[in-house]
TORKOL-4160 file (C-alpha; in steps of 0.2 Angstrom, whole numbers, padded with zeros to 4 digits, m for minus):
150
<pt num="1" X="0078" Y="0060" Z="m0043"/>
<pt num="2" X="0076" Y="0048" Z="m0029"/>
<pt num="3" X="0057" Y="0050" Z="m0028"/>
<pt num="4" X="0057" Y="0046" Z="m0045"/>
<pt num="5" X="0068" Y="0031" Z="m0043"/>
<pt num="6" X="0059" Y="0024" Z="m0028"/>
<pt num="7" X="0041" Y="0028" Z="m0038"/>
<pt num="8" X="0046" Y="0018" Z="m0053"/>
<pt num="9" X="0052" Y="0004" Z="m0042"/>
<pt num="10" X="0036" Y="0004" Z="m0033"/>
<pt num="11" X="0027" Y="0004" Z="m0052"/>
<pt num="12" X="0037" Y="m0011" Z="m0057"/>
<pt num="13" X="0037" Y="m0020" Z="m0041"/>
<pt num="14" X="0021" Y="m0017" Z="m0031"/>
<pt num="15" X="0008" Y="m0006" Z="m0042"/>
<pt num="16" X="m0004" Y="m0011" Z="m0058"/>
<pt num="17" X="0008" Y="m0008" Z="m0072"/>
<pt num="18" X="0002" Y="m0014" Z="m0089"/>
<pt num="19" X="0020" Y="m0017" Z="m0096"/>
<pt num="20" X="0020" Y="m0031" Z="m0081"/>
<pt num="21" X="0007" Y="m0040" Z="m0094"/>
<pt num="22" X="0014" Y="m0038" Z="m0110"/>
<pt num="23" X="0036" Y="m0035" Z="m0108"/>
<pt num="24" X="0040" Y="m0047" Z="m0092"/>
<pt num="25" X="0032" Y="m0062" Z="m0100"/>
<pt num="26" X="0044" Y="m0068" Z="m0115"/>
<pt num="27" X="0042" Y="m0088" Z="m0108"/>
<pt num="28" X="0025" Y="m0092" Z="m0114"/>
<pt num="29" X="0025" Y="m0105" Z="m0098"/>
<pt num="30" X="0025" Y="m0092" Z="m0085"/>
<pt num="31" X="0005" Y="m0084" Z="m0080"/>
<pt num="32" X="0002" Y="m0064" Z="m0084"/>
<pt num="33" X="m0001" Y="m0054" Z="m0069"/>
<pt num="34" X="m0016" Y="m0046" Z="m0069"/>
<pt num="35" X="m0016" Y="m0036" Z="m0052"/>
<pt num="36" X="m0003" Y="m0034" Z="m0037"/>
<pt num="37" X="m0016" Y="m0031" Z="m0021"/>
<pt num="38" X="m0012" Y="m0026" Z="m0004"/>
<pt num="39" X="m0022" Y="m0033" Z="0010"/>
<pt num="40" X="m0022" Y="m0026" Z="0026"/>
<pt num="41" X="m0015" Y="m0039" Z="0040"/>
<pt num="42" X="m0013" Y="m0029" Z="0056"/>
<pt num="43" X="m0016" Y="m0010" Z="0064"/>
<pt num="44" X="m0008" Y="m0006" Z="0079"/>
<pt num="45" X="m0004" Y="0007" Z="0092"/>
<pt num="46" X="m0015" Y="0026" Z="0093"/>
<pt num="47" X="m0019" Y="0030" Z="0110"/>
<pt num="48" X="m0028" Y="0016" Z="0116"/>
<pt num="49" X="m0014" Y="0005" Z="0110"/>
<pt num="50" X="m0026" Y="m0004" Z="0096"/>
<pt num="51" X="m0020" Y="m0023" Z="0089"/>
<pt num="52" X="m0032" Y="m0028" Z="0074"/>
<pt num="53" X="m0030" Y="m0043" Z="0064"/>
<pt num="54" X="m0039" Y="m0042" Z="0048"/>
<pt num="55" X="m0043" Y="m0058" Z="0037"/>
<pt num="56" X="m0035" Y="m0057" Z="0018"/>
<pt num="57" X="m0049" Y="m0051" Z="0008"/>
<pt num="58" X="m0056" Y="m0041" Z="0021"/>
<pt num="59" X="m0047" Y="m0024" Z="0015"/>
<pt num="60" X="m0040" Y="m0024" Z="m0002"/>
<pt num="61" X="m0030" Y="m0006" Z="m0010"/>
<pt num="62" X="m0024" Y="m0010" Z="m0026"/>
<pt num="63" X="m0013" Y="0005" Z="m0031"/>
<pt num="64" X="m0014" Y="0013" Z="m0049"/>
<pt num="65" X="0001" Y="0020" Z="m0054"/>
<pt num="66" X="m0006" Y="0027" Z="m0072"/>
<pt num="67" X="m0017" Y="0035" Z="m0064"/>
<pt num="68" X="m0012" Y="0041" Z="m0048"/>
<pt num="69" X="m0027" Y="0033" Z="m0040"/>
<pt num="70" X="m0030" Y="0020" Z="m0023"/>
<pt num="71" X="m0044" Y="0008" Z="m0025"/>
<pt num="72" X="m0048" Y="0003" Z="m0007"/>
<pt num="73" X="m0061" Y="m0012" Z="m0005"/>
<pt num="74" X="m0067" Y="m0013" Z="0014"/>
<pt num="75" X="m0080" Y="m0024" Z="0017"/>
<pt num="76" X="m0076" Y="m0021" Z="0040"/>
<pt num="77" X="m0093" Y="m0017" Z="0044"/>
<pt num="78" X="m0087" Y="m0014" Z="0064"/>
<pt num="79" X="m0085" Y="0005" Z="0064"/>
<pt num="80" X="m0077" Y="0003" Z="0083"/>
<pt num="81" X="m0062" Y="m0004" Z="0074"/>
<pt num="82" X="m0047" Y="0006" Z="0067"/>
<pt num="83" X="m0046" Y="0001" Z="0048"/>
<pt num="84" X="m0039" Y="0016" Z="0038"/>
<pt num="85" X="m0049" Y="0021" Z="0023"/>
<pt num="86" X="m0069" Y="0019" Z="0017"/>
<pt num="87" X="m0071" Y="0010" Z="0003"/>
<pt num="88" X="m0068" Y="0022" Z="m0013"/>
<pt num="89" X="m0056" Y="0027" Z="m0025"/>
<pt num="90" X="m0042" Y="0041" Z="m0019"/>
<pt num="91" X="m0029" Y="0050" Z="m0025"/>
<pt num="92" X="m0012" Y="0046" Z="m0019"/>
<pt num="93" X="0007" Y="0050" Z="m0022"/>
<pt num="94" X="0023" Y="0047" Z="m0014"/>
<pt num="95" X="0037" Y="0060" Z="m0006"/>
<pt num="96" X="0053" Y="0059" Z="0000"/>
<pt num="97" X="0060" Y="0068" Z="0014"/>
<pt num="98" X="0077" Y="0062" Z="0023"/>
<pt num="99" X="0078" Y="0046" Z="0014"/>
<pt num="100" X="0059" Y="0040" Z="0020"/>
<pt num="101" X="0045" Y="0039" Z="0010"/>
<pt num="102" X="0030" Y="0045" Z="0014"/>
<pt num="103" X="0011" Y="0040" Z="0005"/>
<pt num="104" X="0000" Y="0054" Z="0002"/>
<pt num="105" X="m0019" Y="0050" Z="0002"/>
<pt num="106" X="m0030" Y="0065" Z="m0006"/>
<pt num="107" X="m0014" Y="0076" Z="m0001"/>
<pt num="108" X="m0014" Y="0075" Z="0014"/>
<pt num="109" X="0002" Y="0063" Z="0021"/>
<pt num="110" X="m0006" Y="0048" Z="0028"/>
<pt num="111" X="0011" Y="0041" Z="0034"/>
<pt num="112" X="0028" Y="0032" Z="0032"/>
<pt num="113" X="0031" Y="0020" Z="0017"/>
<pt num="114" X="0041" Y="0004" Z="0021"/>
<pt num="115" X="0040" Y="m0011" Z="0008"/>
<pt num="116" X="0048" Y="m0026" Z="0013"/>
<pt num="117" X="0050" Y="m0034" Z="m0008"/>
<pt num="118" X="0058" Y="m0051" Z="m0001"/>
<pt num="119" X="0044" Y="m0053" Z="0014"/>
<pt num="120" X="0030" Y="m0048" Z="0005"/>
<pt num="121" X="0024" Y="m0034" Z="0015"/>
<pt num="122" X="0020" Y="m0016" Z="0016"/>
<pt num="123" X="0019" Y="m0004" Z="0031"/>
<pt num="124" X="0014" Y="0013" Z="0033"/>
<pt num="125" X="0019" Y="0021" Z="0049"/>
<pt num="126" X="0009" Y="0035" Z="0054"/>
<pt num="127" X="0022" Y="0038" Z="0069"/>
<pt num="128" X="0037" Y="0045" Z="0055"/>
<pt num="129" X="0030" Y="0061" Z="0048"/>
<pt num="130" X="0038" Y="0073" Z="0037"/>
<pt num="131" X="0038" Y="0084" Z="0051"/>
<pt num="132" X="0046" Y="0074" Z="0063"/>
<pt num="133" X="0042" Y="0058" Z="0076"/>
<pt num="134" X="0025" Y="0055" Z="0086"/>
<pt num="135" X="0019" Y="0042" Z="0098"/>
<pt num="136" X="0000" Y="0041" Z="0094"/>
<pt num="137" X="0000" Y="0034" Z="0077"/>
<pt num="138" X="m0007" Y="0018" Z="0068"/>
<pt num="139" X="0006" Y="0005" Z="0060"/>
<pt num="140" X="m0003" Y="m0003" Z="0045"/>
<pt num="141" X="0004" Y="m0019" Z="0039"/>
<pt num="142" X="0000" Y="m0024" Z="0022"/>
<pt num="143" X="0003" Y="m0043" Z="0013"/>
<pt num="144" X="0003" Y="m0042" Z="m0005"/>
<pt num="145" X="m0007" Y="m0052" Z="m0015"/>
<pt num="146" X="m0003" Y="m0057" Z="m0033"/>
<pt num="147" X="m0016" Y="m0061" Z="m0046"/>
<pt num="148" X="m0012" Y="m0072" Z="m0061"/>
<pt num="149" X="m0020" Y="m0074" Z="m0077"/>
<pt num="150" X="m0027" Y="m0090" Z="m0076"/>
């Protein structure tokens, strides 16, 4: 029941929902959302103790909750660089396990689930598993982006 929950709140809070569009908007002054993006701000940690800063736009997933897909967009060309994914389209889902969240990518569990609503910001900790804590994981910190209908 809580990953149900949590999945719902991530479909109304985070994820491209189309009753965003047409049930939130009953003051025809506010804009329609079109999209909620996350763009990837920061990796860090792994075993050479990585710290990359990305630039917004620079990787873009945009989560389809419908669908169960992940659309990544990553224009990083530097394959030296610790960014996550290729650009392309993925599954994903969410499980719970011991009140954490874990993001599955093409099932396989690509790492802890933390949204922070009130800053903004997503981070996936690869160093919380399902099956217990590591010390050579990546730490992906995502802004989100809104995107009004103009």
């Amino acid at each position: 029941m809580k990953q149900q929950i949590y999945i719902l709140l991530i479909a109304c809070l985070t994820l491209i929902n189309c009753s965003i569009e047409s049930d939130s908007n009953t003051d025809s002054n506010l804009p329609n959302i079109i999209s909620i993006e996350w763009h990837l701000t920061n990796v860090f940690g792994g075993l050479a103790g990585v710290d990359n800063n990305f630039e917004l736009n620079e990787i873009i997933w945009i989560f389809n909750e419908e669908y169960g897909s992940l659309t990544i967009t990553n224009t990083n060309n530097d394959d030296t660089i610790e960014d996550g994914f290729d650009s392309g389209v993925y599954s994903f889902s969410v499980t719970e396990q011991d009140s954490n969240q874990f993001l599955l990518v093409n099932n396989t569990e690509f790492g802890n689930l933390i949204i922070n609503n009130s800053e903004n910001e997503m981070v996936i900790d690869q160093n919380i598993t399902v099956s217990g804590e590591a010390a050579d994981g990546y730490i992906y910190t995502f802004e989100r982006v809104i995107i009004y209908e103009e």
